[in-house]
C-alpha positions as CSV (number, residue, x, y, z in Angstrom):
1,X,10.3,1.0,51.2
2,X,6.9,2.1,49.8
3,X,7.9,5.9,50.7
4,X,11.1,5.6,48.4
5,X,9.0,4.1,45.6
6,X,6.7,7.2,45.6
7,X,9.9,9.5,46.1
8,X,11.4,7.5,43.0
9,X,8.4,8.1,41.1
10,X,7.8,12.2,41.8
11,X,11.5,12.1,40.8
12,X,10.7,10.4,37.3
13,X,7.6,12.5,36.7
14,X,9.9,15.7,37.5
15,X,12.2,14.6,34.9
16,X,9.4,13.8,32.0
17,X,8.9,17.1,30.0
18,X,5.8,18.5,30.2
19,X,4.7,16.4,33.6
20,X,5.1,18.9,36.5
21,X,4.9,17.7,40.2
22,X,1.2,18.4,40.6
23,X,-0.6,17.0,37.6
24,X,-2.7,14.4,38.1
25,X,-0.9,11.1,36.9
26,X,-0.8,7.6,39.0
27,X,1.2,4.6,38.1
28,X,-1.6,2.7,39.5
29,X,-4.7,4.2,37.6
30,X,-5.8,5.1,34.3
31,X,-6.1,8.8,34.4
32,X,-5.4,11.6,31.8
33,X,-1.4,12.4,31.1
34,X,-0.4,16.2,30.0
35,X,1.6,14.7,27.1
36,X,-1.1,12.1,25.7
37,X,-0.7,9.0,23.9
38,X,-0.2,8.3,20.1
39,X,0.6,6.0,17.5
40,X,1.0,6.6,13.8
41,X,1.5,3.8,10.9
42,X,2.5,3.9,7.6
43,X,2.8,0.8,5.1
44,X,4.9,0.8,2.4
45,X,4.7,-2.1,0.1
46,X,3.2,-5.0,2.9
47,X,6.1,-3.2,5.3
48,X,4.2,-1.5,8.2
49,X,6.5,1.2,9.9
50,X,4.7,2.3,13.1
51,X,6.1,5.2,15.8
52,X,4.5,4.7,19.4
53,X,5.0,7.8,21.4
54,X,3.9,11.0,23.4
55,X,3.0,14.6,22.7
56,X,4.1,17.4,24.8
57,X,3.4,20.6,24.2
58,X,4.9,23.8,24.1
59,X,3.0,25.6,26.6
60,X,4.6,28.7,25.9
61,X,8.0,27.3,26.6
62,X,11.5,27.8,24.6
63,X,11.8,24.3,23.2
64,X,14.9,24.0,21.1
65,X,18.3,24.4,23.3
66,X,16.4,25.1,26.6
67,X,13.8,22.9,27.5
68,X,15.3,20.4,25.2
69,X,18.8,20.8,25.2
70,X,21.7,21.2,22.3
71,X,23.6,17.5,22.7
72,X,22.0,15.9,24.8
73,X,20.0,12.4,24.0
74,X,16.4,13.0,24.2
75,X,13.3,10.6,24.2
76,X,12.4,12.3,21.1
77,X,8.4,12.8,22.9
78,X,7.4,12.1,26.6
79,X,7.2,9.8,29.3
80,X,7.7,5.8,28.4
81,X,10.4,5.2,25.6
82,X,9.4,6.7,21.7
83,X,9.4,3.8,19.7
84,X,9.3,2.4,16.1
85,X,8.2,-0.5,14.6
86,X,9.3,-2.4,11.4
87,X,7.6,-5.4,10.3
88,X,10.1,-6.6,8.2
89,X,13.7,-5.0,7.4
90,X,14.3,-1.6,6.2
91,X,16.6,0.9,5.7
92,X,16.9,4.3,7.4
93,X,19.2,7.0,5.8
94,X,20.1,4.5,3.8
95,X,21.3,1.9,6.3
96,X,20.2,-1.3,7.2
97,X,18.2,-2.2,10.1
98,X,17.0,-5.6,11.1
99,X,12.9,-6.0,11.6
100,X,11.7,-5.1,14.8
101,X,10.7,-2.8,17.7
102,X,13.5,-0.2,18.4
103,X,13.9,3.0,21.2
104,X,13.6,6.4,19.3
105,X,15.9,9.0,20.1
106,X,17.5,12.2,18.9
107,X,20.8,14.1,19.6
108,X,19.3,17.4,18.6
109,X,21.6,20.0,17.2
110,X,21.3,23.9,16.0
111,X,22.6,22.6,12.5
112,X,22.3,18.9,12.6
113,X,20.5,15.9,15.1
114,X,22.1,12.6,15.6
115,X,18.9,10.0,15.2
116,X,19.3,6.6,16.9
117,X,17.7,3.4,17.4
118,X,18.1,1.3,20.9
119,X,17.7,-1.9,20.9
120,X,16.0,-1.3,24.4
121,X,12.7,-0.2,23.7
122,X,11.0,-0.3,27.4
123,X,12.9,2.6,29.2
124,X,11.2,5.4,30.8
125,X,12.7,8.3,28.4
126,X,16.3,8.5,27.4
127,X,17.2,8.6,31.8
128,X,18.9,4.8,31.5
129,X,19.8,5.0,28.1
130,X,23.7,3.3,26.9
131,X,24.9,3.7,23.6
132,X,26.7,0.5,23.8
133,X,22.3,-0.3,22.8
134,X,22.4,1.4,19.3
135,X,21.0,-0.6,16.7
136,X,21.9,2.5,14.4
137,X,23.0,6.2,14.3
138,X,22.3,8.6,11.6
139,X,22.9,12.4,11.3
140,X,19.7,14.5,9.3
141,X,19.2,18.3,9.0
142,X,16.6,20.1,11.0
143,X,14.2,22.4,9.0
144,X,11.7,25.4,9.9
145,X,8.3,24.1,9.9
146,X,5.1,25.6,10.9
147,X,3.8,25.8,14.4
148,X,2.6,22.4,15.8
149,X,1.8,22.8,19.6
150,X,1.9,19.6,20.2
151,X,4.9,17.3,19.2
152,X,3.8,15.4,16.1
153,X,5.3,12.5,14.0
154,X,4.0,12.2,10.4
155,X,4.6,10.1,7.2
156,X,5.6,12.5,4.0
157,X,6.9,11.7,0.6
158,X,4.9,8.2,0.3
159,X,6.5,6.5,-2.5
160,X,6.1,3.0,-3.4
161,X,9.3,1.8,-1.7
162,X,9.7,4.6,0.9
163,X,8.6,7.2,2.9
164,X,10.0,10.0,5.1
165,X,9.1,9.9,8.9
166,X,9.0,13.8,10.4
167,X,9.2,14.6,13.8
168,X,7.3,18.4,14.1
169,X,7.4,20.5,17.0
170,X,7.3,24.2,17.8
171,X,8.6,25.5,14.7
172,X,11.2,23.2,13.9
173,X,10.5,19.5,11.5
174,X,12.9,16.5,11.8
175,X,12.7,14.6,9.3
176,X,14.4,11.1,8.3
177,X,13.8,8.3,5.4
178,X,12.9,5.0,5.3
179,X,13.1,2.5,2.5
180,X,12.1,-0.6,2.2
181,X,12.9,-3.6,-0.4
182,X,9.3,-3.6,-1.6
183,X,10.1,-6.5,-4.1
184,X,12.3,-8.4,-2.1
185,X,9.9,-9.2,1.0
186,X,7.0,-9.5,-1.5
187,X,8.6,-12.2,-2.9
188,X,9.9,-13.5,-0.2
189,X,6.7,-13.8,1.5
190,X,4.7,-15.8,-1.3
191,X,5.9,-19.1,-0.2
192,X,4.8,-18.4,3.0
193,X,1.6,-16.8,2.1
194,X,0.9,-19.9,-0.7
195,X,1.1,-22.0,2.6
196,X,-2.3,-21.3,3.6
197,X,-6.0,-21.1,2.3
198,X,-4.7,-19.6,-0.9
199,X,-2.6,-22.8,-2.0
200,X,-6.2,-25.1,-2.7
201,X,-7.3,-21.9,-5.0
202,X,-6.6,-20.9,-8.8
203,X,-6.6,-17.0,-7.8
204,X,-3.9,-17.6,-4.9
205,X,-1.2,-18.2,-7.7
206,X,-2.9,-16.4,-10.2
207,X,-2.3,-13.0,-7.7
208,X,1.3,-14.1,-7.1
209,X,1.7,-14.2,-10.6
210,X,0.1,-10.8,-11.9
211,X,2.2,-9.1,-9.1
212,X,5.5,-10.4,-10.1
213,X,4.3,-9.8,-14.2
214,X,3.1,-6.3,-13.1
215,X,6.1,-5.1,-11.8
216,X,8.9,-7.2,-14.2
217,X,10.3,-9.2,-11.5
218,X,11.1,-12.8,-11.9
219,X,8.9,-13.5,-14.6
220,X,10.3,-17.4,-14.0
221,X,8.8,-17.5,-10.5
222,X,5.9,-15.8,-11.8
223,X,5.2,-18.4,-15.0
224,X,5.7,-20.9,-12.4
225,X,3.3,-19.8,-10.0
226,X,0.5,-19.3,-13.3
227,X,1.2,-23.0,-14.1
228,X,0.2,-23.8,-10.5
229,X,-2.6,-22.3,-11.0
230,X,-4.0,-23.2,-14.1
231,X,-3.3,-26.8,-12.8
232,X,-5.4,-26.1,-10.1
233,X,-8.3,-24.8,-12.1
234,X,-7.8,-23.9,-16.0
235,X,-9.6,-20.5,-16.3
236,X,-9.5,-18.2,-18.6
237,X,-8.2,-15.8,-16.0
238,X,-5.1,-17.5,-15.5
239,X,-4.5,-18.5,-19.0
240,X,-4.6,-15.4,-20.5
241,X,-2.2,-14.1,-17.5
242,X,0.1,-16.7,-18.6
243,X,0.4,-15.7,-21.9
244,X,1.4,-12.3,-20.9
245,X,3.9,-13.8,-19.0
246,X,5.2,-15.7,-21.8
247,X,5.0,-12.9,-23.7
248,X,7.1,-10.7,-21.1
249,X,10.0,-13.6,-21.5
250,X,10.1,-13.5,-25.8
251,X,8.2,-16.8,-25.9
252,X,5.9,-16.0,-28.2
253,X,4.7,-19.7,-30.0
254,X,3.3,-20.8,-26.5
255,X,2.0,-17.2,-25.5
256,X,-0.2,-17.8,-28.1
257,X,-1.0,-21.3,-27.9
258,X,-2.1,-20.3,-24.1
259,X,-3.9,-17.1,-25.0
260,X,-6.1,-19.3,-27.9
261,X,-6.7,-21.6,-25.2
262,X,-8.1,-18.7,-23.0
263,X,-10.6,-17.8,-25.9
264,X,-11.8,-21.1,-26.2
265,X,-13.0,-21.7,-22.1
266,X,-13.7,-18.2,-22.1
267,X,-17.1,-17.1,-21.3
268,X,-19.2,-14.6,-23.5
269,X,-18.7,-11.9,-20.5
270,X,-15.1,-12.5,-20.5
271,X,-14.7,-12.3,-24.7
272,X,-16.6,-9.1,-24.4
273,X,-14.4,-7.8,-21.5
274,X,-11.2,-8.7,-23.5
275,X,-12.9,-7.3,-26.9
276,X,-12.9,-3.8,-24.9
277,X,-9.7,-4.2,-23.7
278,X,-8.6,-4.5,-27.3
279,X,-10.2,-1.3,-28.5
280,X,-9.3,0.6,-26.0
281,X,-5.5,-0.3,-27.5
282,X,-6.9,0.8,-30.9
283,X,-7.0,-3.1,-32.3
284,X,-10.2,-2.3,-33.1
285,X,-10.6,-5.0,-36.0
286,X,-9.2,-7.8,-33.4
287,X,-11.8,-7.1,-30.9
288,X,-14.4,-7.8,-33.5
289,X,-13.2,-10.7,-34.4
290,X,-13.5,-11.5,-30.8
291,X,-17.0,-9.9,-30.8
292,X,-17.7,-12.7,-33.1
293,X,-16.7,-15.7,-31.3
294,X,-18.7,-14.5,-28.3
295,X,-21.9,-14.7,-31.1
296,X,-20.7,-18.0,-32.3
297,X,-20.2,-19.9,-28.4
298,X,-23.4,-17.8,-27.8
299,X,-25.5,-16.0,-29.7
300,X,-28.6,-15.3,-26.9
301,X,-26.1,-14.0,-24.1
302,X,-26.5,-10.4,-23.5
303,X,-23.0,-9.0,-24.2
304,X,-22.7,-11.4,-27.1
305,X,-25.8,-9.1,-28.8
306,X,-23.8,-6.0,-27.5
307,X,-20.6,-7.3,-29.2
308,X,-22.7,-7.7,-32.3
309,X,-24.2,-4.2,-31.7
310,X,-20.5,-2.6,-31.4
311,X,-20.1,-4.2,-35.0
312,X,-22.9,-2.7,-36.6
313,X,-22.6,0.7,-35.5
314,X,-18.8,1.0,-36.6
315,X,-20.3,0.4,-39.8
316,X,-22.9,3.1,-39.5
317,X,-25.7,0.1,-39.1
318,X,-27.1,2.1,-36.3
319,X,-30.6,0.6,-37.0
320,X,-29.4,-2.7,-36.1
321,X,-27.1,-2.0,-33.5
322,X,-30.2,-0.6,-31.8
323,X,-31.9,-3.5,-32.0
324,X,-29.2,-5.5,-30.9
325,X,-28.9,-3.0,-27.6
326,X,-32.3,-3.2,-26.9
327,X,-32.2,-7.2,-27.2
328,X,-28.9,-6.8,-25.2
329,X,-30.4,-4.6,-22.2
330,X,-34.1,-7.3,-22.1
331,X,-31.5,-10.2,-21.1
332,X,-29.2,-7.8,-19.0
333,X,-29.0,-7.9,-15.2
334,X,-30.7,-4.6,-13.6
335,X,-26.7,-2.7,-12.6
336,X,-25.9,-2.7,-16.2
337,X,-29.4,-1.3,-17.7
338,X,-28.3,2.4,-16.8
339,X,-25.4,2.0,-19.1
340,X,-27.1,0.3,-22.2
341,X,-29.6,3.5,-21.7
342,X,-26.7,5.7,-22.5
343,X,-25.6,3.5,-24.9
344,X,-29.1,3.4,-26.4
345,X,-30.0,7.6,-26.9
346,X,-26.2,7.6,-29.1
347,X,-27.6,5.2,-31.7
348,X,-30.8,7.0,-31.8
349,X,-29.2,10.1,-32.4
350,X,-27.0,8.2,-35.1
351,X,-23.8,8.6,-33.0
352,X,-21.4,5.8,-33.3
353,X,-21.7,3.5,-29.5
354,X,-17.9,2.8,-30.0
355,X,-16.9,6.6,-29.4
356,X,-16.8,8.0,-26.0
């Protein structure tokens, strides 16, 4: 019995490509295999797409329709079964397939390969392989690539829903693409996600929130989640995220209510952040105004004196907007010194702070 298990197994390492009779390998030891181990992952969106598999080599060989043979399923690598991983549901070639891990292999073809995914994904090679296993077919063009000795799979054409796994050896690239419904499982997912830690804290709805605002996707979940949070703990962060949300659904009476409630429980640092944001816009005489209630709530606070100083030295009061910067950088912590130095030499050299 133990003789036909090792005739069994010279037979099997006979048949992998790339494993002749006399190289070292063992089924019982951990030793070095011609056509080594790799695994390459790609996320898109919180998808992660992951190909497990070996890499022959051409070792001077004729690859395409001789050592890997014109209609024939192929492991698509070496040894144990190629495989690939989705962690939630995807397309391929623009057809569904169902989460999960999946045998990799290719019909290869002088014009064309046939790609499929087995629902058998612990086979040694394509040996025991049954189509009555396909999860899916698809047909995709070869290309001419460059040389890779060694057979490669790679991620190209990352996009933020998609990407294009290629399968590159000797001179020829397969490549294949798969999409993923970025939105959908996001959303999806937040329920579950809100389940944990995240729930008991402001920012765990907040973040919900500013993703769905961000990409213009159910802005109705997304006002609901903001309301969670600011019920949680009213911030200034969240409040102003809910006006933009309001705003993003034409409800403009209580965007503005919310953002004036932002201002009011907003600190100086955060005024002064969103008095930036303004200028940056060009709503240059808004952000003073803003500037201002920073000075009123409080006048001693470092970027309360720099709002001031921004003030002044739109007015070409670069005396005083000195002052005010150098008042500004005695209260500031040490990481933000080196800026107010810059800021600083441009008033001296009467040079307006609020130009870059």
């Amino acid at each position: 019995m133990l003789k036909q298990w090792f005739v069994a197994r010279a037979v099997l390492a006979g048949l992998s490509l790339a494993t002749p009779l006399c190289s070292a390998q063992s089924a019982l030891l951990n030793l070095p295999r011609p056509s080594q181990h790799a695994v390459i992952t790609q996320r898109v969106g919180i998808t992660d797409i992951t190909i497990n598999y070996h890499r022959p080599l051409v070792n001077k060989r004729e690859v395409w329709g001789k050592l890997v043979p014109y209609g024939q399923v192929w492991r698509a690598g070496a040894n144990e079964n190629t495989t690939i991983k989705f962690t939630d549901d995807v397309t391929v070639e623009g057809k569904p397939v169902a989460k999960g891990v999946y045998g990799l292999h290719m019909i290869p073809g002088e014009n064309e390969w046939t790609v499929i995914l087995s629902k058998t994904s612990t086979a040694w090679g394509s040996f025991t392989y049954k189509e009555d296993t396909d999860a899916l077919r698809v047909t995709v063009r070869p290309r001419p690539a460059e040389f890779h000795e060694a057979l490669t799979y790679d991620f190209d054409e990352v996009k933020a829903d998609s990407a294009v796994a290629t399968l590159s050896w000797e001179k020829l690239a397969v490549p294949f693409t798969i999409g993923v419904d970025v939105h959908g499982i996001v959303k999806a997912s937040l329920p579950n996600q809100l389940q944990g830690l995240a729930q008991y804290t402001w920012e765990g709805w907040d973040d919900a929130a500013n993703y769905l605002l961000a990409e213009k996707y159910d802005l109705d979940d997304a006002l609901k989640y903001e309301d969670t949070s600011v019920r949680t703990e009213e911030r200034y962060d969240n409040l102003m995220t809910k006006s933009q949300i309001l705003t993003a659904l034409g409800r403009k009476d209580e965007a503005v209510t919310a953002k004036n409630r932002a201002l009011e429980v907003a600190t100086a640092f955060q005024l002064y952040g969103y008095g930036r944001q303004l200028q940056r816009e060009g709503k240059q005489t808004e952000a003073f105004d803003i500037y201002r209630q920073a000075v009123k709530k409080n006048p001693n606070d470092w970027v309360a004196l720099l709002g001031s100083a921004r003030i002044h030295s739109a007015a070409g009061d670069y005396d005083s907007a000195l002052k005010e910067v150098k008042m500004s950088q005695a209260g500031a912590p040490d990481n933000q010194k080196i800026f107010l130095d810059a800021m600083i030499k441009k008033l001296e050299a009467k040079q307006d702070m609020n130009k870059n």
